[in-house]
C-alpha positions, -999 to 999 in steps of 0.1 A, spaced: -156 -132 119 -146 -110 91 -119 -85 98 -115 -46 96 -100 -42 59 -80 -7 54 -69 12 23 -31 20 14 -36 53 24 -48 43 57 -26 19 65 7 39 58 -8 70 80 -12 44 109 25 35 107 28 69 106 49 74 70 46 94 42 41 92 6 80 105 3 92 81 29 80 52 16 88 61 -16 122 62 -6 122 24 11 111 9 -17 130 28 -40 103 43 -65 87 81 -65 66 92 -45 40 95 -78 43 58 -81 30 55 -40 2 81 -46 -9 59 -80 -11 29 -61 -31 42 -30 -57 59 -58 -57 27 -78 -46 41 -107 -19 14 -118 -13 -26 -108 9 -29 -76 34 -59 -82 32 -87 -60 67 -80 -47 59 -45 -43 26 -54 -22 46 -77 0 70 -52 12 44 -28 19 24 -50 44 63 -57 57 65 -20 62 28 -10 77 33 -42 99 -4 -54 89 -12 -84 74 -23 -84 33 -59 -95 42 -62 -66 55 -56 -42 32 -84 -32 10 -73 -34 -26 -88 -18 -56 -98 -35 -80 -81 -21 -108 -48 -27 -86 -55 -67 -89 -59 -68 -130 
C-alpha cells in the first residue's frame, strides 16, 4: 500500500512549528527553512534527519523536491 507522502511545509505545520522555531533547533535562519520547504537549495542529509526527528514522521514520508535531492 503506498503511503500518504507530505511536503516540509506540511509536515512542520502538523507538529505545529514555525519557520522561526525550527530555525532556531537546528541552528540556521529561518531563510534557510523557507528555501528548503520551496526547494530552492539541497537539504543535507544530516539536516533531513533531524527534521523528520523533529516533525516525528518518518523520511518516506516526506515528499522531497527534486531539486532538494541533486
Amino acid at each position: 500500500m503506498n503511503e500518504l507522502k507530505i511536503s516540509l511545509a506540511a509536515a512542520r505545520v502538523n507538529a505545529e512549528l514555525s519557520q522561526s522555531e525550527v530555525a532556531k533547533m537546528l541552528k540556521v535562519g529561518q531563510q534557510t527553512i523557507l528555501n528548503w520547504e520551496k526547494g530552492k537549495v539541497a537539504i543535507p542529509a544530516f539536516q533531513l534527519e533531524r527534521l523528520v526527528e523533529i516533525y516525528q514522521i518518518p523520511i518516506e514520508n516526506i515528499r522531497i523536491k527534486k531539486s532538494c535531492t541533486d
